[in-house]
N, C-alpha and C positions, 0 to 999 in steps of 0.2 A: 132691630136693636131698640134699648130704652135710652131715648135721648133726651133731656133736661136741656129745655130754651131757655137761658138766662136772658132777660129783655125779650119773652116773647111775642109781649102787647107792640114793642115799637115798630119801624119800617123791614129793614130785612129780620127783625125776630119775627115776624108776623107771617111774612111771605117763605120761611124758613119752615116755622111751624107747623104751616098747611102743606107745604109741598114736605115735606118728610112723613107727615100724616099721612097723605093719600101714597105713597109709598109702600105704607105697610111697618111702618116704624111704631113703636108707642114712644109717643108725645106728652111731657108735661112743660108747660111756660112756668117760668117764677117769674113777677112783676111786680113795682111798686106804684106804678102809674105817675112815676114823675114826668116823662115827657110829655102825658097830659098837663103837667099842672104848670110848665115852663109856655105852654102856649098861652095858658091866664095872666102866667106873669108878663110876659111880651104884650101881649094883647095881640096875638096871633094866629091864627088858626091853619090845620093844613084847606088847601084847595076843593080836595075830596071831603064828602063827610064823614068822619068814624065812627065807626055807633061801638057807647060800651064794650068790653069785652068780653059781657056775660051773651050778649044780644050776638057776638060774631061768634063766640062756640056755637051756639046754641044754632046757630046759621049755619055753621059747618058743620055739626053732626046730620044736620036735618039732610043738606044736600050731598055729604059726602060716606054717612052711615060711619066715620070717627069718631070716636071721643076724644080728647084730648083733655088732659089731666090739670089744675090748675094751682098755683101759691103763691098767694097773695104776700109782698114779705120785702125787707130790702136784704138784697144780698152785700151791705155794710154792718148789717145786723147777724152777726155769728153765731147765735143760736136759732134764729129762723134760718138761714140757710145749710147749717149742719141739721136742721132735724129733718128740711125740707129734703134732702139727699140722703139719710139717713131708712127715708120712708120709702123713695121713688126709686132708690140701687140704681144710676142710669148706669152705663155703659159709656154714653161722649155724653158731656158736657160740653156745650157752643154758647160761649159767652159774649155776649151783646150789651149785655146788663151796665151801661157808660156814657156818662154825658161825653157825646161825640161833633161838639159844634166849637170851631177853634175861635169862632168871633165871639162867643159864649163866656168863652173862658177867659176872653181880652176885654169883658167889657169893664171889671175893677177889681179890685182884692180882692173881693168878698169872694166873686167868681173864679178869680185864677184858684183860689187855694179851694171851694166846692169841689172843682172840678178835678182836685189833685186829689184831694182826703176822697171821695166819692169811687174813683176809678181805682186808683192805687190801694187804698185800702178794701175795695172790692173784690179786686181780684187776687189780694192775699190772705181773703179768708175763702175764697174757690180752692186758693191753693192748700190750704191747710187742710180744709174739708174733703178734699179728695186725699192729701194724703191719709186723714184718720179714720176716714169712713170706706172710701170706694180706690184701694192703691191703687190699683189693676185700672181701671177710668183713664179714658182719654180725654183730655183738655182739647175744647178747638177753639180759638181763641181771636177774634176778631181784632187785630191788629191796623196799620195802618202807612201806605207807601208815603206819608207825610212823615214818617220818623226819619227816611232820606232825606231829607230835603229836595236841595239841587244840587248835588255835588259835577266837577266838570272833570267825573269820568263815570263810566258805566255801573248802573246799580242792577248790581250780581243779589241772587235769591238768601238773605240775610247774612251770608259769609262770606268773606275775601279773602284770599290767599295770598299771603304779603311776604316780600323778600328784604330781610332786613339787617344790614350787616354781618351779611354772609350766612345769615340764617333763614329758615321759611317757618313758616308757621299758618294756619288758618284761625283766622278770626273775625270775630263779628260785624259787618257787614259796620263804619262809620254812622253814625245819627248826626244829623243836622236839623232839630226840630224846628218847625216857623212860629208856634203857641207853645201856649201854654197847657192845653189840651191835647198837643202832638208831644210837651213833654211826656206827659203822664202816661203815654201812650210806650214811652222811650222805659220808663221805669217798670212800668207791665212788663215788657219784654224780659229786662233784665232779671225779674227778680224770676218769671217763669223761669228762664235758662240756670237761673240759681237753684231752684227747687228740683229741675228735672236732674240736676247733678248732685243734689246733696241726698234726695228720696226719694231716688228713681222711678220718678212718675212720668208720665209719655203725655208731650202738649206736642200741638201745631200749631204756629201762630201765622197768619191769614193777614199779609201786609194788604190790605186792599186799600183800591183806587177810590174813584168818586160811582158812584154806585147811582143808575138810572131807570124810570122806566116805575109803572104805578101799576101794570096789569100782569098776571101771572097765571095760566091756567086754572088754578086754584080760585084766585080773586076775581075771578071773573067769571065761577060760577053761581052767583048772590051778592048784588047790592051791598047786602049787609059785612062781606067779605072785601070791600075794597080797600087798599091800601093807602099810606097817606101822599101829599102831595106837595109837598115844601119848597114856598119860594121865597120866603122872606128874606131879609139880609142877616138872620143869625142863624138860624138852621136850616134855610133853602141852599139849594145846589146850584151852581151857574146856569145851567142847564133848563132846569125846572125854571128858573128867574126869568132867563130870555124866551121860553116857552108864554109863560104868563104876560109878560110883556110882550108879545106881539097878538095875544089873544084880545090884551087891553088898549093895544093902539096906543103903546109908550114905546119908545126906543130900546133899543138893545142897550143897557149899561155896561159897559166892555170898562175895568177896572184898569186905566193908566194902557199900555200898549196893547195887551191882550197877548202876549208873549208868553205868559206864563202855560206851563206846558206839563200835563199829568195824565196819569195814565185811566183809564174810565169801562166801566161793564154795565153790562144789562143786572137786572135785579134776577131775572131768570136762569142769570151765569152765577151771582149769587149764592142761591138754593143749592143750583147742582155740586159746584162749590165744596158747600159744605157738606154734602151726602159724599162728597169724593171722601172727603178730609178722613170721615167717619169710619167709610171702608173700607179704607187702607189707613189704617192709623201709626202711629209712630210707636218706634220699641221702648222696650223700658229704658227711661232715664234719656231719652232722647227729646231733645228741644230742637224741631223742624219749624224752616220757613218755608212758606211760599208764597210769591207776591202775586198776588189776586186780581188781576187785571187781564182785558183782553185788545183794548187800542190806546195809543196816546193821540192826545189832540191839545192844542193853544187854544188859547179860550179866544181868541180871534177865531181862531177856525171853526169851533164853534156858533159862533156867532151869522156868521156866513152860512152855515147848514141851517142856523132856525130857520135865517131869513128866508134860505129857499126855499124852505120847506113850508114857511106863513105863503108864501108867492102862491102855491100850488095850493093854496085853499083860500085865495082870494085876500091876503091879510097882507099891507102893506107895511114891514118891518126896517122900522131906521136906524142906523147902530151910532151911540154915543162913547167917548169915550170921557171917562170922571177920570180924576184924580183918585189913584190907587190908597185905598185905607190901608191897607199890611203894608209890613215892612219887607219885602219881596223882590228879587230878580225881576223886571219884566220881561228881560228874557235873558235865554238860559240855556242851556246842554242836558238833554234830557233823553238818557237810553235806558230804561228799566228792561231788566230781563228776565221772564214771566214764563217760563215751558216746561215746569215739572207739573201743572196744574192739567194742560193741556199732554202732557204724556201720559196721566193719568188717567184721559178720557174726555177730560173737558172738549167739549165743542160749541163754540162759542157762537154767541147772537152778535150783530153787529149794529153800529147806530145808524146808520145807513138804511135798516130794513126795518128799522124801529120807532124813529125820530116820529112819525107822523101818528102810527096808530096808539104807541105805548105813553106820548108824551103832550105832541101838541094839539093832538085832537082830544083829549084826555078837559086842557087845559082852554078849551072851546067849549066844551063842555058845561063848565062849571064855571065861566067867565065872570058869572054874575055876581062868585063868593070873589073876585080877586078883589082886596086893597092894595091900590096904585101906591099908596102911601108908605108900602113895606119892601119897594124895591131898593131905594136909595138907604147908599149903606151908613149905617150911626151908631157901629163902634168903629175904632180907628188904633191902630196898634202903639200908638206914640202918645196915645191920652190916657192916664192914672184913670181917669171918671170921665166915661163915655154918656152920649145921649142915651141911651139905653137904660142904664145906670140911676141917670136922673129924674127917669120913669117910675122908679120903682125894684126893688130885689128883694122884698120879703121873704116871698115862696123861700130862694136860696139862701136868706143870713135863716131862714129858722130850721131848714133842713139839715146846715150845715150845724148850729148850733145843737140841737138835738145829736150829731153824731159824737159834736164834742164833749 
């Protein structure tokens, strides 16, 4: 197939990218290399080192004899990315292309509304460009199990089937979002479900979990090909954080009880993921969920696996608990229902057989890049103007101001 990576410079665009290349897919990324420029503005970097993304094609043709196709461009920019799709004719379209950090989005105004104008009006010019250029195009649409929230009954695969004064009906699966970057996320949805019924274009939208793991087949055949590794407190993953932190001999920061309870995959379940999505795509005018996930776990529980798992390479890991920054359940009722992905074919990695080689050995590795200083968290859901904030938000008031 010809598939168009929207965000293919980032974390899973990247590990998307390569594993659909060596497939046998033709591959182009569109990128604007902002999530480069958010690690300048943090003063952040990932774990791993990344090299360019001239230097990682140019890595992956060498060792995988691919090419992959490239466009340089923001897809908020409606004529780079109509001309850019215009030229590449894909087939799916897998949209990635989204400031996807909820602490990101909380840290002031300036941030909450980037991340709204950014994402929302990103993915309403995907959707206009595929209706004008490519109908026939399938959307795959990177989504997010943070649009549920925590509701305290079971989260069915986007739709509910509700009985209500003597009537039934099926409908959209309740949003309870926790950001401001899990709205945006709520509006994507909606407005794809709008589109696919008013101009019969075929999406699937991809509620995924928290998403693990820096090594992939692919990325681990060249250096130059490694993936990123994020621990920070604005776009690192719990995971990745208590990873780094027992690589650096700090405590496990377990946020308020560590109750909070969500559903988590491999980066390599990911990939496949989205090759399912692609291969069996949605009819016309049909707007399909499926929630993207393959275990749940408390971030307590968690925390308990790093440590065993620092134990077994000699790393003594002590778990603290802080005073929770989000405004959150710490704990919860948490049944998400995930089996059309896995009827599909999916066969899943688990964290269990992965924790050591994909993550904390990973994070031993490269011990010598962690800054202790970017585990504790400084945004906080209750403060207008976070530390963060008071750091600096240039890169964002001029990106956003350019789009205004």
């Amino acid at each position: 197939m010809r598939i168009l990576v929207l965000g293919g410079d980032g974390y899973c665009g990247w590990a998307t990218a390569l594993y659909l290349s060596r497939k046998g897919h033709e591959i182009a990324i569109a990128d604007n290399f902002l999530r480069r420029q958010w690690d300048h503005e943090l003063g952040v970097q990932s774990l791993t080192p990344i090299q360019p993304l001239s230097r990682r094609l140019a890595a992956w043709q060498e060792v995988s004899g691919q090419f992959i196709e490239t466009y340089t461009g923001d897809v908020a920019d409606y004529d780079f990315l109509r001309a850019a799709i215009e030229e590449f004719q894909p087939e799916a379209v897998v949209h990635f292309a989204e400031q996807r950090s909820a602490p990101y989005s909380m840290i002031d105004r300036k941030h909450a509304v980037f991340t709204q104008v950014n994402n929302v009006v990103g993915t309403l010019n995907v959707l206009f460009a595929i209706r004008e250029v490519v109908p026939d195009c399938h959307l795959v649409k990177l989504g997010t199990m943070g649009e549920y929230g925590t509701p305290n009954i079971d989260i069915e695969e986007g739709y509910l089937r509700v009985e209500h004064n003597g009537r039934t009906d099926v409908l959209p699966f309740p949003k309870q979002p926790g950001s401001f970057y899990h709205l945006s996320k709520v509006h994507d949805s909606h407005n794809i479900m709008f589109a696919c019924k008013i101009w019969n274009i075929r999406a699937t939208d991809l509620n995924q979990g928290v998403v693990y793991g820096t090594v992939t087949e692919e990325t681990a055949m060249d250096e130059a090909l490694i993936n990123r590794f994020d621990y920070d407190d604005v776009f690192g993953t719990v995971l990745n954080r208590f990873c780094a932190e027992a690589a650096a001999g700090h405590p496990l920061t377990v946020y308020g009880k560590g109750g909070q309870t969500r559903g988590f995959l491999d980066i390599r379940d990911t990939v496949r993921c989205i090759e399912i999505a692609c291969l069996n795509p949605a009819n016309r005018g049909e707007f399909r969920v499926f929630n993207q996930f393959t275990e749940q776990f408390s971030v307590a529980e968690l925390a308990q696996m790093v440590q065993s798992a620092a134990r077994e390479v000699g790393l003594n890991a002590e778990i603290d608990h802080l005073d929770p920054p989000r405004v959150e359940a710490q704990e919860h009722y948490y049944n998400a229902k995930h089996s059309k992905l896995i009827d599909l074919g999916l066969q899943p990695h688990y964290l269990s057989e992965s924790l050591l080689d994909s993550l904390m050995n990973i994070a031993i590795r490269y011990h010598d890049r962690i800054e202790v200083s970017q585990f504790l968290p400084q945004v906080k859901w209750r403060e207008a103007r976070n530390q963060r904030s008071r750091r600096g938000s240039a890169q964002a008031a001029v990106a956003l101001s350019e789009r205004q």
